[in-house]
N, C-alpha and C positions, 0 to 999 in steps of 0.2 A: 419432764426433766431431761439432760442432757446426758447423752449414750456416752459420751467420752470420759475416762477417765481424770477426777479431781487430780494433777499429777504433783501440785504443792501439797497440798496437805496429806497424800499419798509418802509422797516422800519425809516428809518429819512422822509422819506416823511410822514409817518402816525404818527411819536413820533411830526413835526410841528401840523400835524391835531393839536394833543392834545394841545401843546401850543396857537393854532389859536382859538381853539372851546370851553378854561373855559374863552377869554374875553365873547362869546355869552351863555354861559351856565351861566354866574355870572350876569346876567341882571335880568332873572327872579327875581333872589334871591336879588337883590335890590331894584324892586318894593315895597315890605313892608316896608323897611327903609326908601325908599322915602317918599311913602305914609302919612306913619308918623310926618315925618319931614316938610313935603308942605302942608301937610292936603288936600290930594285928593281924588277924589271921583272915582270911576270904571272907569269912562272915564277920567279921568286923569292916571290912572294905564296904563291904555291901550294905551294911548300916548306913556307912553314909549317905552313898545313893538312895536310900528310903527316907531317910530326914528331910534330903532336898525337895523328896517331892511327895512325900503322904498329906501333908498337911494341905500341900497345895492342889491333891488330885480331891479334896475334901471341898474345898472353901471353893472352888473356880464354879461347880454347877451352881453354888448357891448365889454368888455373887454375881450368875449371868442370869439366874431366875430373877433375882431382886433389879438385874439393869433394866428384864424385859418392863418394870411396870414403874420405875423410878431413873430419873438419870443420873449416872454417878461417875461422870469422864475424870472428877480429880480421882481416881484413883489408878490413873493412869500415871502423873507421876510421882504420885505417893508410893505407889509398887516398885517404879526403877531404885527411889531414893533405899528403900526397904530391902529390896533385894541386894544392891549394893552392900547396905548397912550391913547384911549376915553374913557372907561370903568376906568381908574384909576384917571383920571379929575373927574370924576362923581362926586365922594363922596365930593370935593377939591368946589363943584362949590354951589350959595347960592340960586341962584332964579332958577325955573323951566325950564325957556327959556333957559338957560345958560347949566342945565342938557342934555336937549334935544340934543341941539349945539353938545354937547362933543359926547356924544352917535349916533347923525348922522356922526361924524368924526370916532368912532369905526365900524359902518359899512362901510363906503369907504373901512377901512383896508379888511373887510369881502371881499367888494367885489371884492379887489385885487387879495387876497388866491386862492380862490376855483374853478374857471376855470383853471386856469394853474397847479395848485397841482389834480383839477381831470385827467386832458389830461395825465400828468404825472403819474399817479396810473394806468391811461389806460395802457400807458406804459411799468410800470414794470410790472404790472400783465400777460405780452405776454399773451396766449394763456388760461392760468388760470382765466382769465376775472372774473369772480363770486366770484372764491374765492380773488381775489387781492383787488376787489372793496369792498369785507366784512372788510377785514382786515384792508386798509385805512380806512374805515367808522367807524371803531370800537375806533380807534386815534379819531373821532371828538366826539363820544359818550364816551369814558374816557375825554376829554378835558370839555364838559359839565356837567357830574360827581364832577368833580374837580373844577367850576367854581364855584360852591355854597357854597361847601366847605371854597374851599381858601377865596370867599368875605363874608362869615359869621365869619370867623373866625379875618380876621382884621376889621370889624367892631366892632366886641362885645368887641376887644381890643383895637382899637384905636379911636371907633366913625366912622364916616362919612368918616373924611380924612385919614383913614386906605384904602380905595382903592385906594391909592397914590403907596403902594406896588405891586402892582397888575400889575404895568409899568414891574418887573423885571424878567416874567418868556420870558415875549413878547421878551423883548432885551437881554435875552441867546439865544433865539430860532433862533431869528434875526442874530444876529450875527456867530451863529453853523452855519445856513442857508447860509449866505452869502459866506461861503470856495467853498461849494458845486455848485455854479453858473459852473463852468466849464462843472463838469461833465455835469449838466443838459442840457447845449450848446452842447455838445458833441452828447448829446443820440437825443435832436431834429433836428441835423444836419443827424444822420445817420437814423429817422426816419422820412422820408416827406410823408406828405397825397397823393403826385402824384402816391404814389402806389397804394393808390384807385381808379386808375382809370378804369372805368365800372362800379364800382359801383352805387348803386343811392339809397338814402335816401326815407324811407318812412313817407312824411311828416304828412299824413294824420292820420297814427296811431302815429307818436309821437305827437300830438293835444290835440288825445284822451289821448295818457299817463299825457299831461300836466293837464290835464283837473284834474284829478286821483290824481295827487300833490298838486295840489290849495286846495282841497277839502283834503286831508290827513293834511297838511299844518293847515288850518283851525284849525282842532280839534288839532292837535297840540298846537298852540300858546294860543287859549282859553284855553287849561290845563295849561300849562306853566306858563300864565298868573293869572290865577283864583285860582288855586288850591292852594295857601300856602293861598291867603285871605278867600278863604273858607273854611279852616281846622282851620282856627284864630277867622273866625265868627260863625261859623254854627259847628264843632266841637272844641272850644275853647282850641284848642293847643296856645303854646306858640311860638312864633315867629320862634326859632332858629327851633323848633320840627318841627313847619310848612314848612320851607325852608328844611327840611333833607327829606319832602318828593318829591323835585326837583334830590336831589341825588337818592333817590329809581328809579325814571322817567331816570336817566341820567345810572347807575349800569345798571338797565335792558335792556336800550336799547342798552349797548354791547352784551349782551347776546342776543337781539335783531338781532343783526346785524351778527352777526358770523352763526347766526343758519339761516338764511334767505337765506342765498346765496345757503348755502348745502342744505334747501330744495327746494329750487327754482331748484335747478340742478336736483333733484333728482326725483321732482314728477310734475317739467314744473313750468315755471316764472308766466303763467300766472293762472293756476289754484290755486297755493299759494300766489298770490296777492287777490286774489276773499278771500278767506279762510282768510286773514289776514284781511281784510276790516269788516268782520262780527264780528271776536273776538274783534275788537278796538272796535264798536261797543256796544256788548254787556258788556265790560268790563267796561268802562265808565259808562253804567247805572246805573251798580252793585256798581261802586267804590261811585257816588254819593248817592246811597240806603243806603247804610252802616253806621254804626255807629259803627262799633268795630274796633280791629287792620286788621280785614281784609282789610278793604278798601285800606291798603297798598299793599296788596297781587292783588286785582284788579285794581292798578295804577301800577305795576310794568305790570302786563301783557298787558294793554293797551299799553304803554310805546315801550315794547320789539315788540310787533306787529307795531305797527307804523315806530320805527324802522326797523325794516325787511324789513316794506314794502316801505322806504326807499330804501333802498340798492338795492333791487330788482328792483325799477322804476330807479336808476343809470345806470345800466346795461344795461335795457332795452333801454333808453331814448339814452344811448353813440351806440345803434347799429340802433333803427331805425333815429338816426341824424348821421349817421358812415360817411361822406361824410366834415361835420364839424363840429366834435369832439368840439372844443371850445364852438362857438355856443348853443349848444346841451347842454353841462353841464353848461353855463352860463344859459340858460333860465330854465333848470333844479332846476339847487342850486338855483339860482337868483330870476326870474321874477315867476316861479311858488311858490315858496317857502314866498317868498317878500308877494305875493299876497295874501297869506294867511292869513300874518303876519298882512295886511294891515286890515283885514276884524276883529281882534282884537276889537276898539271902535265900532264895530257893537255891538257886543257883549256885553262891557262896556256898551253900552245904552240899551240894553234890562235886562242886568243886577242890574241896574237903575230904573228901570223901572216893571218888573215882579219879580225881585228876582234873584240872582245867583245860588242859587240852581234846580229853573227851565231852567236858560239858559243854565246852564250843562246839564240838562237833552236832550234839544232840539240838546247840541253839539254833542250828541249821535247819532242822525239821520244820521248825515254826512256819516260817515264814509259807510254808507246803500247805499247813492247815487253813492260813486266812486267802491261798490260795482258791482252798475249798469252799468257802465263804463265800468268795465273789463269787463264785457261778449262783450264787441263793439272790445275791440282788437283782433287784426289777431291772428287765435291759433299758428301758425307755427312762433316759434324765436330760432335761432341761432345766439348767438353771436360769434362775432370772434375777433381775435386780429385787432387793427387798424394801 
């Protein structure tokens, strides 16, 4: 087979990333208008962050198990239409229950996506592994970018049930998507995992890698989630200014994600996962210390680090699970990623509880622990085409 990267079908699979990833990137940025509108306290914020994604850190390992022995590429853009579909009910819906509902139905879509669109990025990226998997990830971090944007902007203009638009970037994407079912039949007919055989997965260190995600994941979603109500209460921005700093988090982490892979190649996966753990870290402390415009300048680089270190555990996670590629980025995206998201109302409650500005501070430690972590995985990784 050919070393170089598929760069057509590379690209519509990562220009879907984007349409898949502002239904999940416009979530954050609807927590405050929620908020507002339900009159919720932390842990109700934090609710909704777990709706988006429990369902979908569920369904993604099973749906990458069932890809490993079955092909199932239309659920590629059955998941953008889907995702779309919940995230645009949202604004359309009156009582809280009913929010939640739609938003657990925008994750199902999530967890359609991303096991089948990663196995598939595996794919086009042949031999390029690193760089192909930057490149797609870059498509979900412009689609996050885009998500705050686009639902700040039809809410300020139409209210609530302005994420009623929000259904139409899903049903282009959807629709592009569905011509292209052939080819994708085509490419997993001429590529079956029976070539891997003698291989054998290393289950023990992808454990540890998941372990390094939960805990990345974490500090994540507690930014995601906290940071616009904390630049609303504690630096008294105004709403739209506090949501623009979701798109500074979402901007960097393409930049994130492009620069991660080339140094991960460059100076080893694992020694620039160690290096990225400390900077998130440290950057998070600084961003909460802050009171000037820097603290944007310290969220962006948080952001970009995370992301990196992202792409990097992609990579890593689809070679030491090489055996079942599905699987492997299902628990990847899914169940570690989920887990994270799930641990959210922890945080809501201490934030409750001590202050939001201390429990930023405490989400700083995190990223110290999965630190810890990487020194546990195996120094020697080669990835290869699958």
């Amino acid at each position: 087979m050919e070393n170089n990267l598929d760069r057509r079908n590379l690209f519509l699979l990562t220009t879907a990333h984007v349409f898949n990833d502002m239904n999940q990137g416009a979530i954050p940025a609807l927590i405050p208008f929620i908020v507002s509108a339900q009159g919720l306290n932390y842990i109700g914020a934090a609710g909704i962050t777990v709706a988006s994604t429990l369902i979908s850190s569920l369904l993604q390992p099973l749906l990458g198990l069932t890809s490993d022995r079955k092909p199932i590429p239309w659920l590629i853009p059955l998941g953008i239409f889907i995702g779309g579909a919940g995230v645009a009910l949202s604004g359309l819906m009156n009582t809280y229950n009913l929010i939640l509902a739609v938003l657990l139905l925008s994750g199902i879509g999530t967890a359609a996506f991303h096991p089948e669109a990663y196995r598939f990025a595996n794919y086009f990226s042949k031999r390029q592994t690193a760089t192909g998997m930057s490149i797609f990830s870059v498509g979900g971090n412009l689609g996050f970018a885009l998500g705050p944007l686009a639902l700040t902007f039809c809410i300020l203009h139409w209210g609530l049930n302005g994420t009623a638009f929000l259904i139409l970037p899903a049903l282009i994407m959807s629709a592009i998507y569905l011509l292209d079912l052939p080819r994708l039949h085509n490419l997993r007919n001429a590529v079956q995992t029976a070539s891997q055989a003698g291989e054998k997965s290393d289950w023990q260190a992808f454990i540890l890698l998941l372990m390094i995600i939960v805990v990345r994941s974490m500090a994540y979603y507690s930014l995601s989630t906290f940071v616009p109500l904390f630049l609303i209460n504690f630096r008294h921005l105004s709403t739209p200014l506090a949501n623009s700093a979701l798109t500074v988090m979402s901007v960097a982490s393409v930049f994130g994600a492009l620069v991660g892979g080339a140094l991960a190649d460059r100076w080893g996966h694992k020694r620039v996962l160690f290096i990225l753990a400390l900077t998130i870290s440290l950057s998070i402390f600084l961003f909460v210390q802050s009171a000037s415009w820097l603290l944007f300048v310290f969220l962006a680089i948080a952001s970009g680090a995370l992301a990196a270190s992202f792409t990097i555990s992609m990579v890593m996670g689809q070679y030491y699970g090489r055996t079942n590629i599905g699987l492997s980025s299902g628990l990847t995206t899914g169940l570690a990623i989920g887990l994270g998201g799930i641990s959210a109302p922890l945080f809501g409650l201490l934030a409750d509880s001590i202050g939001l500005s201390t429990t930023l501070y405490l989400n700083a430690l995190l990223p110290l622990l999965a630190a810890l972590i990487v020194l546990k995985l195996p120094n020697q990784f080669t990835p290869t085409y699958l």
